[in-house]
N, C-alpha and C positions, 0 to 999 in steps of 0.2 A: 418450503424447504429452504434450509440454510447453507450456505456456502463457507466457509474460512480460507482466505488467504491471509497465510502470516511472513508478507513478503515487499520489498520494498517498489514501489510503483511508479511510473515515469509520468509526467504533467499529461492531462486527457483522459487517461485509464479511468477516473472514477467520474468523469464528465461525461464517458463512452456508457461505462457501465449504466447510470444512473438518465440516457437519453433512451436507454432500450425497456424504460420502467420498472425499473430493479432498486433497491434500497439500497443503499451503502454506506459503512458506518466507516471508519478512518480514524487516523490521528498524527498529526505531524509530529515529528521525531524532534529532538533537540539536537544540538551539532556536536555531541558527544553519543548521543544515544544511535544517531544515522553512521557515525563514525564505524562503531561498534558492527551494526549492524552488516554496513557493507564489507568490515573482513569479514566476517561471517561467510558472505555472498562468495568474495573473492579466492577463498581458500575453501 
């Protein structure tokens, strides 16, 4: 079974996820693309 978060994550979260034996796939943002992202979040 697969999960999707399409969501921005705080340092640990995928070190947490992935110590409980669970995969995790990721991608660091660029400092325009996290920009974007977090008004998203914001508003």
């Amino acid at each position: 079974m697969k999960f999707y978060y399409n969501k921005l994550v705080r340092d640990n979260i995928i070190g947490n996820i992935e110590r409980k034996g669970h995969i995790c796939e990721y991608r660091k943002l660029s400092n325009e693309e996290y920009r974007q992202e977090l008004d998203k979040k914001l508003l």
